[in-house]
N, CA, C and O atoms as CSV, one atom per row, in Angstrom:
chain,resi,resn,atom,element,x,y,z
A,1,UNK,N,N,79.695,94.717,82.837
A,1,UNK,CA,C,79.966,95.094,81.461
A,1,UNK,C,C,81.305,94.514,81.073
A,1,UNK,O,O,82.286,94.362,81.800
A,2,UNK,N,N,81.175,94.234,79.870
A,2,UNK,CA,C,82.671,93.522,79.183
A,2,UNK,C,C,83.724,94.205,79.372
A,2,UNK,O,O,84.740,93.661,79.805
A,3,UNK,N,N,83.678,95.496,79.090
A,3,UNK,CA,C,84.541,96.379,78.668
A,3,UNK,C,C,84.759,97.414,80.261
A,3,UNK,O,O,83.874,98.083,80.794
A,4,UNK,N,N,86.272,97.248,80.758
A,4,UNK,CA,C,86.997,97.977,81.556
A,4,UNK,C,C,87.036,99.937,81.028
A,4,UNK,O,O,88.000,100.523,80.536
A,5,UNK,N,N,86.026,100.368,81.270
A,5,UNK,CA,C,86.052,101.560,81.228
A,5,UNK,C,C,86.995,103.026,81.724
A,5,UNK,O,O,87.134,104.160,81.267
A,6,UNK,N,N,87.322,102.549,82.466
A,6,UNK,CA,C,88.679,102.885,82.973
A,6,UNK,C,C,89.772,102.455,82.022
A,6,UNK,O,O,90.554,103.370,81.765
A,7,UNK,N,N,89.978,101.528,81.550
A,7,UNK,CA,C,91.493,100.944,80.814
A,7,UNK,C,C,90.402,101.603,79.586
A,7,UNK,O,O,90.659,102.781,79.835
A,8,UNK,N,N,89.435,101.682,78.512
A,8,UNK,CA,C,89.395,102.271,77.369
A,8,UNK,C,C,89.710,103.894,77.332
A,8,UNK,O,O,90.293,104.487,76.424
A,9,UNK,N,N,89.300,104.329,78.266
A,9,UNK,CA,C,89.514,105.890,78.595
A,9,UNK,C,C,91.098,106.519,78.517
A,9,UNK,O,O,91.605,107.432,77.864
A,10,UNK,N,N,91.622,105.532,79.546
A,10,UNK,CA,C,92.999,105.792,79.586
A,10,UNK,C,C,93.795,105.807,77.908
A,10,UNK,O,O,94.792,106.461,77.602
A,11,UNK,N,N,93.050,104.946,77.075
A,11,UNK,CA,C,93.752,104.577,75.472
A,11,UNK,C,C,93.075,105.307,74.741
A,11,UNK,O,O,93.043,104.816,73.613
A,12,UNK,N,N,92.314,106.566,74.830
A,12,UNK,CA,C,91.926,107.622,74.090
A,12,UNK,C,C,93.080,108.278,73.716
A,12,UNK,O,O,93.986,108.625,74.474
A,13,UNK,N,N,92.992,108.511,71.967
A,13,UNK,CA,C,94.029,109.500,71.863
A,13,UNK,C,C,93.982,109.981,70.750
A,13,UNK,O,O,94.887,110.615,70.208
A,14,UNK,N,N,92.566,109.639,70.154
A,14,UNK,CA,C,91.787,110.565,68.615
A,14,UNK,C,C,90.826,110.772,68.994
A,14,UNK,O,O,90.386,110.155,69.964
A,15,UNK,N,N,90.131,111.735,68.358
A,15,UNK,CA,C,88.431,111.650,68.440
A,15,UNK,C,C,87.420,110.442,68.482
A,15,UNK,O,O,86.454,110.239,69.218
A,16,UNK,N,N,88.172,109.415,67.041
A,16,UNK,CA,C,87.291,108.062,66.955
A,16,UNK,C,C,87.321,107.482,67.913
A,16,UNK,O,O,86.369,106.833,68.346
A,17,UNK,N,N,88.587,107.604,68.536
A,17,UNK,CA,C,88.973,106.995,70.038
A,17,UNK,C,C,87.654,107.038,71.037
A,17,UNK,O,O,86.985,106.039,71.304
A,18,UNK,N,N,87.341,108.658,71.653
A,18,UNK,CA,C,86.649,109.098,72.030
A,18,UNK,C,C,85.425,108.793,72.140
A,18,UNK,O,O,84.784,108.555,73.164
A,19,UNK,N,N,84.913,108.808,70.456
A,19,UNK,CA,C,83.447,108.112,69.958
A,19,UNK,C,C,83.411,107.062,70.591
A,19,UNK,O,O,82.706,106.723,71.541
A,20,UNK,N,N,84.312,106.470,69.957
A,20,UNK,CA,C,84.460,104.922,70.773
A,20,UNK,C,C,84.320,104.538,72.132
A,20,UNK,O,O,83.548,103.646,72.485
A,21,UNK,N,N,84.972,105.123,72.831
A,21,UNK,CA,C,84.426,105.580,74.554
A,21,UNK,C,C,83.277,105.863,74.722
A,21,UNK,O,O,82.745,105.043,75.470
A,22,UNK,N,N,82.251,107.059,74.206
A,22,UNK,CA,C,81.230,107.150,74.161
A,22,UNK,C,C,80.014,106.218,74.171
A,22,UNK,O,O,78.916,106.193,74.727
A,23,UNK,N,N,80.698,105.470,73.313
A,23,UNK,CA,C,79.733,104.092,73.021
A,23,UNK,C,C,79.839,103.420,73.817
A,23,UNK,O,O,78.743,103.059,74.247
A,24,UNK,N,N,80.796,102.934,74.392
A,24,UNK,CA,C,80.918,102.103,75.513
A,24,UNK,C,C,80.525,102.474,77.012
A,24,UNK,O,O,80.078,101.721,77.877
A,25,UNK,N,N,80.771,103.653,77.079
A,25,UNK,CA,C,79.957,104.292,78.312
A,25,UNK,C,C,78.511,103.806,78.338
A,25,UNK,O,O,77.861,103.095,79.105
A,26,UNK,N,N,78.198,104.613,76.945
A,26,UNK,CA,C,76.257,104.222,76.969
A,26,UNK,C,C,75.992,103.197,76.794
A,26,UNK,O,O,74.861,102.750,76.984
A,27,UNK,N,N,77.062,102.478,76.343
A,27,UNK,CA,C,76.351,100.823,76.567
A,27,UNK,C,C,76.372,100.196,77.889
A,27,UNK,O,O,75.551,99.370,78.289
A,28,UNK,N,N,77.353,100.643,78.519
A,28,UNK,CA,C,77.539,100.510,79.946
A,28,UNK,C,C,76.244,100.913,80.866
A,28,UNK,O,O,75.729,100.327,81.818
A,29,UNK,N,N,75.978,101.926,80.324
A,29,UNK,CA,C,74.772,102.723,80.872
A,29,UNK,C,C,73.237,101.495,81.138
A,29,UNK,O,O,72.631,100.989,82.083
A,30,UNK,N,N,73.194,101.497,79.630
A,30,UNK,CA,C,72.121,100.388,78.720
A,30,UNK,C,C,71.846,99.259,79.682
A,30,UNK,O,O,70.795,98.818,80.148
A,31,UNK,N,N,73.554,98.812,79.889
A,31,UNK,CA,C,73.693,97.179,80.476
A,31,UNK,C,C,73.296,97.567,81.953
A,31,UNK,O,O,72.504,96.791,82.488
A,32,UNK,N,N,73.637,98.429,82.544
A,32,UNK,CA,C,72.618,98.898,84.199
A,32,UNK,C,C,71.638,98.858,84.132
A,32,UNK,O,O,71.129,98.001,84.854
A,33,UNK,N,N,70.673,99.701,83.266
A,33,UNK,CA,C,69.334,99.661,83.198
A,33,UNK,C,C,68.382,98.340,83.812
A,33,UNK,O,O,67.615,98.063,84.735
A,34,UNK,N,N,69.149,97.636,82.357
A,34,UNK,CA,C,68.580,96.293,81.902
A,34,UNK,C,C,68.768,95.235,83.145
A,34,UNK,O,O,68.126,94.185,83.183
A,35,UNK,N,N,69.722,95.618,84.166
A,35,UNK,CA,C,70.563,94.396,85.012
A,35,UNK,C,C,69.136,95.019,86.020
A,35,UNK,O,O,68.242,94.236,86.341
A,36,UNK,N,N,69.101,96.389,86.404
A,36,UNK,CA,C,68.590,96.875,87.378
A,36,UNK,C,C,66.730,96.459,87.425
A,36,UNK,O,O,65.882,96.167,88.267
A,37,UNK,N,N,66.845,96.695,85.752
A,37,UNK,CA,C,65.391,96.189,86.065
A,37,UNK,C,C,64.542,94.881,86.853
A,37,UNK,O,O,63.459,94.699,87.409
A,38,UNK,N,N,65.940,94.018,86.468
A,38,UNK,CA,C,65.481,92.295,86.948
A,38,UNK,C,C,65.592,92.646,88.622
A,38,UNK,O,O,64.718,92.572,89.486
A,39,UNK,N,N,67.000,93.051,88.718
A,39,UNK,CA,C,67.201,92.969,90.513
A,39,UNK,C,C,67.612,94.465,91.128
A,39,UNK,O,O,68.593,94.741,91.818
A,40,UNK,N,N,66.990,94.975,90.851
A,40,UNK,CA,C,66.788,96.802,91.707
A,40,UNK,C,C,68.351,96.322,92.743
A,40,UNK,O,O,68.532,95.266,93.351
A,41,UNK,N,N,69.326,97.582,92.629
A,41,UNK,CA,C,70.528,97.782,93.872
A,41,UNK,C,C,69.538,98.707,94.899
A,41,UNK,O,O,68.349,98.975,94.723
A,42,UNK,N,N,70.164,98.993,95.704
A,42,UNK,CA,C,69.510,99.742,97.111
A,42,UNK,C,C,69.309,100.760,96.656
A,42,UNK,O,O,70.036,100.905,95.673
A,43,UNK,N,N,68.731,101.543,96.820
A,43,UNK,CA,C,68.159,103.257,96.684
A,43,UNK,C,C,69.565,103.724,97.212
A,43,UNK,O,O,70.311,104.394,96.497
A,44,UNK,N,N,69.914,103.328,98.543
A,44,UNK,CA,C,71.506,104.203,98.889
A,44,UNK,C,C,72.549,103.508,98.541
A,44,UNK,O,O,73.259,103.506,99.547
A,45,UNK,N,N,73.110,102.870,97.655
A,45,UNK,CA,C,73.972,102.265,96.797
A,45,UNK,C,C,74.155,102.885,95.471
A,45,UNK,O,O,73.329,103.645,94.967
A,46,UNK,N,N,74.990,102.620,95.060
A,46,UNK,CA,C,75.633,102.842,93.267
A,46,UNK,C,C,75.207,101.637,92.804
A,46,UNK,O,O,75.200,100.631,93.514
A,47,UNK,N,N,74.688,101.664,91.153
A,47,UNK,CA,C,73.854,100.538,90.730
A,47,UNK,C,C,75.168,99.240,90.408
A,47,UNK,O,O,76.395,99.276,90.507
A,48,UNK,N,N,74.463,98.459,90.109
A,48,UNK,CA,C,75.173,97.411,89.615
A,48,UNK,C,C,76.238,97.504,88.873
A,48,UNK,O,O,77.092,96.620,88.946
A,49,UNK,N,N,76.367,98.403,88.166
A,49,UNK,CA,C,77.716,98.587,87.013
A,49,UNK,C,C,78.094,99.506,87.584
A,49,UNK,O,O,78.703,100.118,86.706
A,50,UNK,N,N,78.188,100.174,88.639
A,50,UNK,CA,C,78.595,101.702,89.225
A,50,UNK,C,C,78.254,102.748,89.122
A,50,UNK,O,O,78.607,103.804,89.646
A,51,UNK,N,N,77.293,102.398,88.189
A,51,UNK,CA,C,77.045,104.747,87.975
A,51,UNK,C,C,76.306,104.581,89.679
A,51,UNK,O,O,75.696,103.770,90.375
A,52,UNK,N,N,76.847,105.911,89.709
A,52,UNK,CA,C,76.318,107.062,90.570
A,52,UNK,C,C,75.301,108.052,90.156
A,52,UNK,O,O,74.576,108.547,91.019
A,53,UNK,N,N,75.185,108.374,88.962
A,53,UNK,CA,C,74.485,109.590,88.186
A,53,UNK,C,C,73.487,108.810,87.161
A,53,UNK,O,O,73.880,108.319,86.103
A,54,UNK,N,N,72.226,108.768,87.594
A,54,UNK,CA,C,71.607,107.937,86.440
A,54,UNK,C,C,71.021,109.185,85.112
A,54,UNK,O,O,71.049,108.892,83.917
A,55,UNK,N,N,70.681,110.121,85.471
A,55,UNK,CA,C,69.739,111.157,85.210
A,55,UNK,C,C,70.860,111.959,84.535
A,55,UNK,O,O,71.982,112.136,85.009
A,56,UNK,N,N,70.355,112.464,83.253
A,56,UNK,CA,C,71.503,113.369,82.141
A,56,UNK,C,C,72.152,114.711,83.327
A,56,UNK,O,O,73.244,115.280,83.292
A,57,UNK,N,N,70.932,114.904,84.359
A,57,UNK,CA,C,71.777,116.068,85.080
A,57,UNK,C,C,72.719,116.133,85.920
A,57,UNK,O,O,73.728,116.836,85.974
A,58,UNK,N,N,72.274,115.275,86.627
A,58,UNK,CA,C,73.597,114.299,87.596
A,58,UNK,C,C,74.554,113.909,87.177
A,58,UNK,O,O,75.604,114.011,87.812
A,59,UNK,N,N,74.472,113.224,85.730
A,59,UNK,CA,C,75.871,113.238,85.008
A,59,UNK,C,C,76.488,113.980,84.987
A,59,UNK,O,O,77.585,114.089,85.534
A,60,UNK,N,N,75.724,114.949,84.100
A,60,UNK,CA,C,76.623,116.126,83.976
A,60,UNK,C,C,77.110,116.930,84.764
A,60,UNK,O,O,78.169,117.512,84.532
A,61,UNK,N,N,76.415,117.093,85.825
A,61,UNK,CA,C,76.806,117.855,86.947
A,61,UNK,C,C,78.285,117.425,87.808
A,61,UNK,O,O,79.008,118.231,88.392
A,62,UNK,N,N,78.548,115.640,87.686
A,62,UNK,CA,C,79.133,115.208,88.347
A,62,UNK,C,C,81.048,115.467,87.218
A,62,UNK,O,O,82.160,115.919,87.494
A,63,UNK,N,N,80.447,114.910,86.099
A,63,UNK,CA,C,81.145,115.346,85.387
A,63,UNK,C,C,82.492,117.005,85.224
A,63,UNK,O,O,83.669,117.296,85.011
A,64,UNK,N,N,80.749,117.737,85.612
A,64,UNK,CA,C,81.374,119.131,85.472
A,64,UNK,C,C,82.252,119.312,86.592
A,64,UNK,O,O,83.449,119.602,86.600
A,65,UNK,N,N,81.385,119.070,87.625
A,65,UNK,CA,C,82.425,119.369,88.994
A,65,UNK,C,C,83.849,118.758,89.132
A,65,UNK,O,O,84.777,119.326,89.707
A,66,UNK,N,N,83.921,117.477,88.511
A,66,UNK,CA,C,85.180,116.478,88.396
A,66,UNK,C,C,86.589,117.606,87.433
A,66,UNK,O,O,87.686,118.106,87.678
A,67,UNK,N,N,85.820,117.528,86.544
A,67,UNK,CA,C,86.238,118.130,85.473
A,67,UNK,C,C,87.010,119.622,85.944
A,67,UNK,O,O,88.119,119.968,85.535
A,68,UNK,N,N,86.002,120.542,87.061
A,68,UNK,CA,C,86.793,121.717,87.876
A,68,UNK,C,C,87.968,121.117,88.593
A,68,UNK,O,O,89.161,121.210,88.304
A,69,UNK,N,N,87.304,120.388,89.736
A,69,UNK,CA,C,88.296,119.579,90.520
A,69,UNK,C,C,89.819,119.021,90.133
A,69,UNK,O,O,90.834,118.912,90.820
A,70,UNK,N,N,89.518,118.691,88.626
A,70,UNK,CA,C,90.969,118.150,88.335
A,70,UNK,C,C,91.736,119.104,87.418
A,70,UNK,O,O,92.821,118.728,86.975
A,71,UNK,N,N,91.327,120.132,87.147
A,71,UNK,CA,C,91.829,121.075,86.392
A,71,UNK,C,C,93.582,121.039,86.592
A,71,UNK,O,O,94.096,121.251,85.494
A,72,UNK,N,N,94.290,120.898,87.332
A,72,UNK,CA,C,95.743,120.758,87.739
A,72,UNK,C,C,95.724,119.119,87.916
A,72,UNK,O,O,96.564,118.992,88.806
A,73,UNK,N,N,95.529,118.552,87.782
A,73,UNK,CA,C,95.442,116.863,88.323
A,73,UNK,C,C,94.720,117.030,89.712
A,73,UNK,O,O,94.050,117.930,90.219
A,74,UNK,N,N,95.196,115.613,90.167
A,74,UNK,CA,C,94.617,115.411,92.196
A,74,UNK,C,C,95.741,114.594,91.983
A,74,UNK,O,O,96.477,114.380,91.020
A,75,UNK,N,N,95.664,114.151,93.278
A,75,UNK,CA,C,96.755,113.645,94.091
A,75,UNK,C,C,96.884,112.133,93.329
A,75,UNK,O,O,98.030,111.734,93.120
A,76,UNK,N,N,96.165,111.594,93.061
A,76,UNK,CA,C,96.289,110.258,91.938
A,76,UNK,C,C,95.622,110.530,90.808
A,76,UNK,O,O,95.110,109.528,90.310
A,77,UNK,N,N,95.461,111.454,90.272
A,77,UNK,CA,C,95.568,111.815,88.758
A,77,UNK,C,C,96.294,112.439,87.989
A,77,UNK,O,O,95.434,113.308,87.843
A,78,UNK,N,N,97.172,112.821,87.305
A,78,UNK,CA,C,98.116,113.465,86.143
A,78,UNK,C,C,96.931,113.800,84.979
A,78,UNK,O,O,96.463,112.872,84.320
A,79,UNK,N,N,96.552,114.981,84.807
A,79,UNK,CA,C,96.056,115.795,83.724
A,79,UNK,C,C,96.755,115.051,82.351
A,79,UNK,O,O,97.971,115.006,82.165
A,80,UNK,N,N,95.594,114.403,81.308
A,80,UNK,CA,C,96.233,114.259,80.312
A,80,UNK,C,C,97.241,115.611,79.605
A,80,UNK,O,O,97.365,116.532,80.413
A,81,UNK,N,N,97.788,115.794,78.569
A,81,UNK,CA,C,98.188,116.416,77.460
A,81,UNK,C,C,97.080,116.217,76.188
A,81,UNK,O,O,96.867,117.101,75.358
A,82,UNK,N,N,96.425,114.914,76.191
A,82,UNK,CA,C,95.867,115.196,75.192
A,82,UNK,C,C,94.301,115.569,75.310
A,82,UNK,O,O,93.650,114.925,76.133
A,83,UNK,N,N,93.914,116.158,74.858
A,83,UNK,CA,C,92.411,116.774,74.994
A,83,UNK,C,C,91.649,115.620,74.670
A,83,UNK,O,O,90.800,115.622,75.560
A,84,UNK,N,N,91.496,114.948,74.177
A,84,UNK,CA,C,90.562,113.532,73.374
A,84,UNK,C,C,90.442,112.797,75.209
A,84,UNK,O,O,89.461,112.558,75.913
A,85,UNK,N,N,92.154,112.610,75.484
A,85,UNK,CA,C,91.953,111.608,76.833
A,85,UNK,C,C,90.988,112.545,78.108
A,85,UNK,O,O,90.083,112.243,78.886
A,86,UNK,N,N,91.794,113.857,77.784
A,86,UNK,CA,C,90.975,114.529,79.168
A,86,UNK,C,C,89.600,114.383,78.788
A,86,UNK,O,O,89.067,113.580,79.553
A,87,UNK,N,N,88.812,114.819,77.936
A,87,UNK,CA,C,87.268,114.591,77.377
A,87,UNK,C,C,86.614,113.203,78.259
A,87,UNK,O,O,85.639,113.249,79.010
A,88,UNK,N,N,87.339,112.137,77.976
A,88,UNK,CA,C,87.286,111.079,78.216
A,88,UNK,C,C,86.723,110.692,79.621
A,88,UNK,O,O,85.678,110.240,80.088
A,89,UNK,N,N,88.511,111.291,80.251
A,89,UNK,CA,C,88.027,110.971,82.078
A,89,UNK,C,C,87.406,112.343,82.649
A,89,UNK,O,O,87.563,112.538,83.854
A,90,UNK,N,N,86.789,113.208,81.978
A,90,UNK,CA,C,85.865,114.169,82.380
A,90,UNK,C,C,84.236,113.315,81.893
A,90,UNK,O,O,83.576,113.257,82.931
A,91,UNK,N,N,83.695,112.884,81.100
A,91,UNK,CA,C,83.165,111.950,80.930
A,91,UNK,C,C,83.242,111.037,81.904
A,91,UNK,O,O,82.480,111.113,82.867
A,92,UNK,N,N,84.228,109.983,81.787
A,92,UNK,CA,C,83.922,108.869,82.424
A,92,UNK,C,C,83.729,108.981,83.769
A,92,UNK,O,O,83.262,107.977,84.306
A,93,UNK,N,N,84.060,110.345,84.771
A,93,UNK,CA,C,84.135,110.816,86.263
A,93,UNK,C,C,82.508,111.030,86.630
A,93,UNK,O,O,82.056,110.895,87.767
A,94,UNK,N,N,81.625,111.434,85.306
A,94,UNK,CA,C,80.293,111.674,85.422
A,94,UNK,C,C,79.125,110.159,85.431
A,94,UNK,O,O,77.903,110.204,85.295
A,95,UNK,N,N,79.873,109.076,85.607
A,95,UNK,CA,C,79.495,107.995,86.053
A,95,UNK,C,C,79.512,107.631,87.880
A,95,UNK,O,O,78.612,107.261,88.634
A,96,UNK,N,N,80.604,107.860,88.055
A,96,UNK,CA,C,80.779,107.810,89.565
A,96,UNK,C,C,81.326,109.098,90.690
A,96,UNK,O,O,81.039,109.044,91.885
A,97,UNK,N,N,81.973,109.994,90.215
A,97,UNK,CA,C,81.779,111.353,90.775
A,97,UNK,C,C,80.399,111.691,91.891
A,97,UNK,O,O,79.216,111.597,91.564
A,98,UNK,N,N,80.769,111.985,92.875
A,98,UNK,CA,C,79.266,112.267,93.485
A,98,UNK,C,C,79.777,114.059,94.177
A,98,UNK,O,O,78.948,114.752,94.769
């Protein structure tokens, strides 16, 4: 995918921001699908663009748990201040979170 998902997340800092993330996630999403269909990754691998969570529940699930987990930061994360960014990398954790 074009777009460094990690570096857009980090530059959340409105809602449109956010939206904007959103979109790029699911296009991110979109662009796996489409890659996966031509050349299938391994059943025990993360797909081609990285998700871990293909299925809305797994997302979310991975998401949610991330989202507990970092409630104070982790050891290489700092808790945003702003709610738009935290949204963001609570979101974007439900891509690769397992």
């Amino acid at each position: 995918m074009s777009q460094d998902l990690n570096q857009l997340a980090n530059s959340v800092e409105t809602e449109q921001d956010l939206l904007n993330f959103v979109q790029a996630l699911m296009n991110d999403r979109t662009d796996e699908e489409q890659k996966e269909k031509v050349n299938p990754s391994s059943p025990y691998s993360s797909g081609v663009n990285g998700w871990e969570n293909g299925d809305i529940v797994s997302f979310l699930d991975a998401a949610l748990a991330w989202g507990k987990a970092s409630t104070n930061g982790l050891e290489f994360y700092e808790k945003p201040e702003n709610p738009w960014k935290r949204i963001a990398h609570i979101l974007h954790a439900g891509k690769f979170y397992e």
